[in-house]
Every structure is written in C-alpha cells, then in structure tokens.
C-alpha positions as a Markdown table, in Angstrom:
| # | Residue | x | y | z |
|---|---|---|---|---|
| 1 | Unk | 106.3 | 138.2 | 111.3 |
| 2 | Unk | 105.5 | 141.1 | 109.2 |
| 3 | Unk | 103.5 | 144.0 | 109.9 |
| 4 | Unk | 100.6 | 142.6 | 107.4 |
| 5 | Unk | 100.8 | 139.3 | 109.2 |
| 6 | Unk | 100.6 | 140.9 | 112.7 |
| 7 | Unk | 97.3 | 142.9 | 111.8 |
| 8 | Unk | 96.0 | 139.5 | 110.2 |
| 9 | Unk | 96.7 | 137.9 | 113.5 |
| 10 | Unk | 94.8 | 140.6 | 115.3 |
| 11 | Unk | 91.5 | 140.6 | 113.0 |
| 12 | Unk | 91.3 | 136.4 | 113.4 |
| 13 | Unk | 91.9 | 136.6 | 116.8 |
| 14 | Unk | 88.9 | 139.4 | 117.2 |
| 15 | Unk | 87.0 | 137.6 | 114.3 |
| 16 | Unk | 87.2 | 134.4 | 117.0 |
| 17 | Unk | 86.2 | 136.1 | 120.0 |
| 18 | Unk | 83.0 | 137.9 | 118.2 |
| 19 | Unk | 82.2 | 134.5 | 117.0 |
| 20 | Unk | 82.1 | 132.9 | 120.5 |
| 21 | Unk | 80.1 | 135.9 | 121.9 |
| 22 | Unk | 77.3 | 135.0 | 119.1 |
| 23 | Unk | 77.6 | 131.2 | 119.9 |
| 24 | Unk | 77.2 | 132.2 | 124.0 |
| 25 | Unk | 73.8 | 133.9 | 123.1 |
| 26 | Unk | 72.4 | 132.0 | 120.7 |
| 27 | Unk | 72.4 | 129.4 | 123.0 |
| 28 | Unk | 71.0 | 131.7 | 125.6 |
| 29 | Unk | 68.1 | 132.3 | 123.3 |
| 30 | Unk | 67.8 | 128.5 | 122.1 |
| 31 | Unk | 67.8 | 127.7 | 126.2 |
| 32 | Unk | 65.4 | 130.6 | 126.7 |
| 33 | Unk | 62.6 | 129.5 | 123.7 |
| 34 | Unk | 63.1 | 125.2 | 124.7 |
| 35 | Unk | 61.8 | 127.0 | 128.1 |
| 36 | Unk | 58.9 | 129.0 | 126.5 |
| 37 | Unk | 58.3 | 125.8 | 124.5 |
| 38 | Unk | 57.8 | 123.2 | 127.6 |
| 39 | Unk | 54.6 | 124.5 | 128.5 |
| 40 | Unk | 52.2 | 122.7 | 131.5 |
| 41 | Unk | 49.7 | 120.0 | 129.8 |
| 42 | Unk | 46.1 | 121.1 | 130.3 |
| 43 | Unk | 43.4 | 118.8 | 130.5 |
| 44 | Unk | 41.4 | 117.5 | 127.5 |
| 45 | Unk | 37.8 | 118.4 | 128.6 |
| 46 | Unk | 39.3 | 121.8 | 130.0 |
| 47 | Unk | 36.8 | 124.4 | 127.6 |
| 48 | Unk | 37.9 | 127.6 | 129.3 |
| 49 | Unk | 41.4 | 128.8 | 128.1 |
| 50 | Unk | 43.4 | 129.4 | 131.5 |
| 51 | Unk | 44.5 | 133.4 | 131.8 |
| 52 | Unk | 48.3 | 133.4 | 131.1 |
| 53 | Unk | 50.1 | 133.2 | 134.6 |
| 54 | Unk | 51.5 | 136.5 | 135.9 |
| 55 | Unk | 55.1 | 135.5 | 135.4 |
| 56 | Unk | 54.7 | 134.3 | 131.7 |
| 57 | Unk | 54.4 | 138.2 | 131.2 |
| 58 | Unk | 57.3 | 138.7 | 133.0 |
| 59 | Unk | 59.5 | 135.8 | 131.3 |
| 60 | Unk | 58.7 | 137.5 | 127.8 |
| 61 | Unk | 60.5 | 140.5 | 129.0 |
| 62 | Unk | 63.2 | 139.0 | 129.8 |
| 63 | Unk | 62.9 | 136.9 | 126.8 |
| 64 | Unk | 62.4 | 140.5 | 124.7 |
| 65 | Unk | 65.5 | 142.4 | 126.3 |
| 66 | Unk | 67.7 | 139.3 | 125.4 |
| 67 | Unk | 67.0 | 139.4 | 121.9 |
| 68 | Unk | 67.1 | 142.9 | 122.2 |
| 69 | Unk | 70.7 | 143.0 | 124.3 |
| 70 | Unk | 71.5 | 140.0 | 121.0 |
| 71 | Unk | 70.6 | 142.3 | 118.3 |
| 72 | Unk | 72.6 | 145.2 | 119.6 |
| 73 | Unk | 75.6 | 143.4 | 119.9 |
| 74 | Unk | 75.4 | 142.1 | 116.7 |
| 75 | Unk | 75.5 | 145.9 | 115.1 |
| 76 | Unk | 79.0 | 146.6 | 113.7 |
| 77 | Unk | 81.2 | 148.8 | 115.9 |
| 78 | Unk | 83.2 | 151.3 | 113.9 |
| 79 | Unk | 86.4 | 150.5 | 116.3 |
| 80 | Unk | 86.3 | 146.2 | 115.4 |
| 81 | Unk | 87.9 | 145.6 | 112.4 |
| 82 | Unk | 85.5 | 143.9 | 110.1 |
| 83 | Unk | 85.4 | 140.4 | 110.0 |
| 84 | Unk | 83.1 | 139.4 | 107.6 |
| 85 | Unk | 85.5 | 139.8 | 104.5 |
| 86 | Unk | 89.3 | 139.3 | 105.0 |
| 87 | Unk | 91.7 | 142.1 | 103.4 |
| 88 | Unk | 91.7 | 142.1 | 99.7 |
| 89 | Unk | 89.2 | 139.8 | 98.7 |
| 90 | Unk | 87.0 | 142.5 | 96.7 |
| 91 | Unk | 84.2 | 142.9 | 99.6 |
C-alpha cells in the first residue's frame, strides 16, 4: 500500500469510529425524549394542573447536559482529520 492509501485508511477508519460515536448518542437522546414523552395519564375531570414532580426538574438536567455533552462532541477537533469531504474533491 502506498503512503496516500495508508493515510486514506486512517481517515475512514476515524471517519467510522466518529460515525458510531454520533449513532451511540443519538440514540441516547432518542431513549432519553421516548422517556420524557411517556408521561402518567391524568384524569379527565382533573381541573387543577398537577405541580411538575421534583424529579421531572431533575431529569431535564440530565436531559440538558446530554445534549450539551452531544453538541460538544460534535465540534470539530483540530487533531481529527476531517471527514466530511475526502481529499481532493474541491471542499
């Protein structure tokens, strides 16, 4: 193998591995939201809106610093080679 075909290598292989990181937490957060979503059936005739529950405030930190913690890996880190655009295709 060439040089140009060893570095290739290397950028699909770390193109892969960011890929399955993204997959991991975007399932995290679709797991996390079907949670949020599933919320307790009230009754019909109830006229008063129930306070939220204590830990509801608590889940939407949790449920804030994961999108946060998502976002920030996300951001492009100058060591990773790019993989958004492969060599030489103008981008």
């Amino acid at each position: 193998m060439s040089n140009k075909e060893v570095e290739e290598e290397r950028r699909l292989y770390q193109c892969a591995r960011n890929y399955e990181k993204i997959v991991k937490q975007f399932d995290e957060l679709i797991e996390m939201m079907n949670t949020r979503s599933r919320l307790p059936k009230r009754r019909k005739n109830s006229t008063t809106a129930a306070p939220a529950p204590a830990s509801q405030h608590e889940d939407n930190e949790v449920f804030a610093q994961t999108i946060t913690r998502f976002l920030q890996d996300l951001r492009t880190n100058p060591a990773e080679p790019d993989c958004s655009t492969a060599p030489g295709d103008g981008n």
